[in-house]
C-alpha positions as CSV (number, residue, x, y, z in Angstrom):
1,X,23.1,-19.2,2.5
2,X,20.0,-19.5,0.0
3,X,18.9,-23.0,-0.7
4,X,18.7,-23.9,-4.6
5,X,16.6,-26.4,-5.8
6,X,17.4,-27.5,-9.8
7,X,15.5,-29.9,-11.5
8,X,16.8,-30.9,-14.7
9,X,17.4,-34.2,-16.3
10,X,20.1,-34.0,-18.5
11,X,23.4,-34.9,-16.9
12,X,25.5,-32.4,-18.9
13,X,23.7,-29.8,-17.9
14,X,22.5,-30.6,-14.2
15,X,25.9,-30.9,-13.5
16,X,26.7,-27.2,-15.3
17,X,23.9,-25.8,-12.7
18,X,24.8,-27.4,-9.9
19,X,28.8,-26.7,-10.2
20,X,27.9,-23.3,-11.3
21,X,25.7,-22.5,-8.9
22,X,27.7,-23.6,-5.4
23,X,30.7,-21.7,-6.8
24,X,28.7,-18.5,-6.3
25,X,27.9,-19.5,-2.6
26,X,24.3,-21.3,-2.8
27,X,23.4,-24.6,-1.1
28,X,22.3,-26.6,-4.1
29,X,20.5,-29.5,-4.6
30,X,19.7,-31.4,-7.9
31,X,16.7,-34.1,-8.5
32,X,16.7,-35.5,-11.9
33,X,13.2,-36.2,-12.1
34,X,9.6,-34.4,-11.3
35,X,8.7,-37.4,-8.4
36,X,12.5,-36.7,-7.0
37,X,11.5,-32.8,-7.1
38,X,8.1,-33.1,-5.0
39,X,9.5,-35.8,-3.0
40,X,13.0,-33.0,-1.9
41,X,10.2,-30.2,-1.8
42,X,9.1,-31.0,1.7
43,X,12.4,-29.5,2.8
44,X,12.0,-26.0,1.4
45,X,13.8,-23.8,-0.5
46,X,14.4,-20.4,-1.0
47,X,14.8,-20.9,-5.1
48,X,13.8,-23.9,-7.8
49,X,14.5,-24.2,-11.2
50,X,12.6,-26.0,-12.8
51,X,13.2,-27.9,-16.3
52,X,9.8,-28.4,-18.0
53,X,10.7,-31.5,-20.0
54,X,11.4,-34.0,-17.5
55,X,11.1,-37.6,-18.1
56,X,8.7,-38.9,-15.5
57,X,6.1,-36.0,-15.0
58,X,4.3,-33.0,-17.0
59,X,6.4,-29.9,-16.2
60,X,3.5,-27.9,-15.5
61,X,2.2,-30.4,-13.2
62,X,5.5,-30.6,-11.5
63,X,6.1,-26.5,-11.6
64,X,1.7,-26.4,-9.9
65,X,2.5,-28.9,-7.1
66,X,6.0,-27.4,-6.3
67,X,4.2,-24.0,-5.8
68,X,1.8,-25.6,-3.6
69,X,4.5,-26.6,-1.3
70,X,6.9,-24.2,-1.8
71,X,4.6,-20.9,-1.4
72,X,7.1,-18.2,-0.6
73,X,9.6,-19.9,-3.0
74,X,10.9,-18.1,-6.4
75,X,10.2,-20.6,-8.9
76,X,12.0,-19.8,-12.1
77,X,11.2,-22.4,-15.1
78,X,13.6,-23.5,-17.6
79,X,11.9,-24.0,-21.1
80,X,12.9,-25.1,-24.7
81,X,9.0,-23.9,-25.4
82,X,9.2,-20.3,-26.6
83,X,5.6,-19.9,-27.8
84,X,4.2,-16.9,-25.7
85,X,1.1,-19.2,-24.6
86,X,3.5,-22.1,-23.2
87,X,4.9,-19.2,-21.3
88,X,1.8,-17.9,-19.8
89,X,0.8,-21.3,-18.8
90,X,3.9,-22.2,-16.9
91,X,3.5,-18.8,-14.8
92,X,-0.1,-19.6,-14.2
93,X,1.0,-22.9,-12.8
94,X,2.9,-20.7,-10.0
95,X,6.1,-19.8,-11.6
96,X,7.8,-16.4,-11.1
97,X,9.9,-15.8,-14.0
98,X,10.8,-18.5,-17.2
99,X,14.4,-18.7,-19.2
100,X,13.8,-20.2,-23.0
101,X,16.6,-23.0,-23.6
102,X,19.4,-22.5,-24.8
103,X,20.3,-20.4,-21.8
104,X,23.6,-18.7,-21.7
105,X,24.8,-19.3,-18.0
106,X,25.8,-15.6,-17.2
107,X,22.2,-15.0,-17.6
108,X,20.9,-17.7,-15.9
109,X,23.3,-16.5,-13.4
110,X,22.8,-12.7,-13.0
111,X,18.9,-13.8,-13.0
112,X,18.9,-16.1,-10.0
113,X,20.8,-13.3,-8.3
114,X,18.3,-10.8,-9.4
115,X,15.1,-12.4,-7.8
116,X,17.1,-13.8,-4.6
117,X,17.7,-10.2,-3.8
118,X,14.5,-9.1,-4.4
119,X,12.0,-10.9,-2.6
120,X,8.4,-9.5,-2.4
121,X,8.0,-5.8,-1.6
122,X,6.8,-5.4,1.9
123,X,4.6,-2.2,3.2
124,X,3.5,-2.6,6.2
125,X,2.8,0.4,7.1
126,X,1.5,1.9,4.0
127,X,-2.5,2.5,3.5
128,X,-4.7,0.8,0.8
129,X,-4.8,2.5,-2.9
130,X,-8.0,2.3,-4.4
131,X,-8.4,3.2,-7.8
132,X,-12.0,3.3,-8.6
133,X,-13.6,0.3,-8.1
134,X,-10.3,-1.8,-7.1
135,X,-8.1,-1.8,-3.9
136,X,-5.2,-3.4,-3.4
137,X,-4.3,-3.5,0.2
138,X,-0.6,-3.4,0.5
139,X,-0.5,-4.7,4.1
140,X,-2.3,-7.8,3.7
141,X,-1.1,-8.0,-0.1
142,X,-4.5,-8.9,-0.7
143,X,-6.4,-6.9,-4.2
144,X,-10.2,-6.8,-4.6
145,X,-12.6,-5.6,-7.5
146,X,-15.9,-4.6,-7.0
147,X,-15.6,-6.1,-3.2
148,X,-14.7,-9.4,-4.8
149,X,-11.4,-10.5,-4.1
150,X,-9.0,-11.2,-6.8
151,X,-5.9,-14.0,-6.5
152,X,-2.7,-12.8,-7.9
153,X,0.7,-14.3,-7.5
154,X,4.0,-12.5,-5.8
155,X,4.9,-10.4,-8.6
156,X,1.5,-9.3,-10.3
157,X,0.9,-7.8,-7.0
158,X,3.6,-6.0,-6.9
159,X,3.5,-4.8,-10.3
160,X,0.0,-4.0,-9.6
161,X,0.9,-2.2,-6.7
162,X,3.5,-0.4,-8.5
163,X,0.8,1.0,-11.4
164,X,-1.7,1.6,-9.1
165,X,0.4,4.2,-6.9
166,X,0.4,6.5,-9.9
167,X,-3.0,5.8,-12.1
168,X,-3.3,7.8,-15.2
169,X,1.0,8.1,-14.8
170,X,3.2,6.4,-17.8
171,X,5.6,4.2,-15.9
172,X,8.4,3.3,-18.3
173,X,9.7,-0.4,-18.8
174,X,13.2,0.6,-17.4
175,X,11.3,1.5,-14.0
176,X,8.9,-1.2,-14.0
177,X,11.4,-3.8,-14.2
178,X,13.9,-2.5,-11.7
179,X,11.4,-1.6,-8.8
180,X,9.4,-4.8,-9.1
181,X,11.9,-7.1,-10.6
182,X,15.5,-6.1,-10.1
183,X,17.7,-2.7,-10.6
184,X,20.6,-5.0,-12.0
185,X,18.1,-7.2,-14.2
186,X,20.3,-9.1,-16.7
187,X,18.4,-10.1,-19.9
188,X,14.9,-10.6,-21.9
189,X,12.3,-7.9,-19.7
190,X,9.3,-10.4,-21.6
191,X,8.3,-11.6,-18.1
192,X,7.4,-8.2,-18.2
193,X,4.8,-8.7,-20.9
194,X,3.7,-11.8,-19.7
195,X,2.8,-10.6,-16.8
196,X,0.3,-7.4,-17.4
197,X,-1.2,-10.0,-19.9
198,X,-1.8,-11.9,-17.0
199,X,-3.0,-8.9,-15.1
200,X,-5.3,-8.0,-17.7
201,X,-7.1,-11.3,-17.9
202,X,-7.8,-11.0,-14.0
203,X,-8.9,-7.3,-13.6
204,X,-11.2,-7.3,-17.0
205,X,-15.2,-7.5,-15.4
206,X,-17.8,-8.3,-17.3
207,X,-20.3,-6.0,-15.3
208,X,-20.9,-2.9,-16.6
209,X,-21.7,-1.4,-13.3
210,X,-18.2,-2.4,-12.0
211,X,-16.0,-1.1,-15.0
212,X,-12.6,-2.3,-13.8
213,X,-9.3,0.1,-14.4
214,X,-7.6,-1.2,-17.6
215,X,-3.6,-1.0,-18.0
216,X,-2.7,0.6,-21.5
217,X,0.0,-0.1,-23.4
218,X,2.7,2.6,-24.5
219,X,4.7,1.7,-27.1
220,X,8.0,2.2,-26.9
221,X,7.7,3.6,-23.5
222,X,5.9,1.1,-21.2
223,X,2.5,0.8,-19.1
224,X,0.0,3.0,-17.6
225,X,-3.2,2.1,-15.5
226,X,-6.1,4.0,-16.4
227,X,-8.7,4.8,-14.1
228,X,-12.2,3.2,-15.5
229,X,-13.6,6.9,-15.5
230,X,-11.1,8.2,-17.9
C-alpha cells in the first residue's frame, strides 16, 4: 500500500483529499501546516502533495526541505499560482509534477495514479549514450557535459535519457509523455514544457569549445535533441 502524504490547510478540502484518496486504497496522512509536514517527513512516503499556500511556512521552502528528506519521494505541488515562472520555481525546489487550483478531483486522481505507477526508469544493464560532448550514464543515472557533471532531478533525467537515445530524431509530445510520464496520463502535458525549459537552462555552456547538444522545439509535434555538430 503507497503511503500519501497531503499537506493542505484548508479543512474543506484536506478532508476531500484525504477521504478521496483512502477510498482508492492509499495510506494517507494529512498535516495542516509546513512545520506539521517536515516534522511527519521523517517517516517517509512514497507520495506528497503539497499545497504552496500554507499558513505557517513559504511553500517553496516547505516543498525544498521535504525533497531533502524525502529523496526518492514523488512530490506533486498543488498551486493557485499559474504564472509559468512560479511553476518552474516550485520544480526547482524538488517537485516532480504541479496541479494549478482549482483542481478537479478526477484529475488530481488519475494523476497520483499516473506517477505512483511510474516510478523512475531503471537500466541497469544498458551502456552510456554520449551525444557529443554529453553522457548520460543510465546505470548510475548520473549526466555529464564536457566531463563536468550536471545535477538533474528524477524526471529530467529520464526525459533526457529518452531524447538522447535517438539525437537528431523528432519524438512527439504523445510519446514523450507516456514513456517518461505515464501511458494513461490524465490532463495538462505543461509539466512537459516546464521541464525541457529546465533542461535547457542546465545543458546551455558558455564555452565555445564544449558546444553542448540543444533540444529544439517542434511545433505542433514535440522535441528533438540536436547534436552540437549539426
Amino acid at each position: 500500500m503507497s503511503r500519501l502524504l497531503v499537506v493542505e490547510d484548508d479543512e474543506t478540502i484536506g478532508t476531500a483529499l484525504e477521504s478521496s484518496l483512502r477510498l482508492q486504497g492509499y495510506e494517507v496522512s494529512w498535516e495542516r501546516t509546513g512545520r506539521g509536514a517536515l516534522r511527519r517527513a521523517v517517516g517517509g512516503f512514497d507520495f506528497v502533495l503539497l499545497d504552496l499556500g500554507l499558513p505557517d511556512l513559504d511553500g517553496i521552502e516547505v516543498c525544498r526541505r521535504l525533497r531533502a528528506a524525502m529523496p526518492s519521494a514523488v512530490l506533486v505541488i498543488l498551486t493557485a499560482r499559474s504564472e509559468e515562472m512560479d511553476v518552474i520555481v516550485g520544480l526547482e525546489a524538488g517537485a516532480d509534477d504541479y496541479l494549478t487550483k482549482p483542481v478537479r478531483l478526477r484529475e488530481l486522481l488519475a494523476r497520483v495514479g499516473a506517477h505512483l505507477r511510474r516510478g523512475p526508469a531503471t537500466a541497469a544493464n544498458r551502456p552510456a549514450i554520449t551525444v557529443g560532448p554529453l553522457r548520460v550514464d543510465l546505470a548510475r543515472r548520473r549526466v555529464s557535459l564536457g566531463g563536468e557533471e550536471i545535477f538533474l532531478r528524477a524526471k529530467e533525467f529520464d526525459l533526457l535519457a529518452r531524447l538522447a537515445e535517438e539525437p537528431g530524431i523528432a519524438v512527439s509530445r504523445d510519446t514523450l509523455m507516456a514513456e517518461v510520464w505515464d501511458a494513461r496520463w490524465y490532463g495538462s502535458t505543461k509539466t512537459l514544457d516546464v521541464h525541457i525549459a529546465a533542461l535547457r537552462r542546465k545543458l546551455s555552456s558558455p564555452a565555445e569549445e564544449c558546444p553542448a547538444p540543444r533540444i529544439s522545439t517542434l511545433r505542433g509535434h514535440g522535441y528533438r535533441l540536436e547534436h552540437p555538430q549539426d
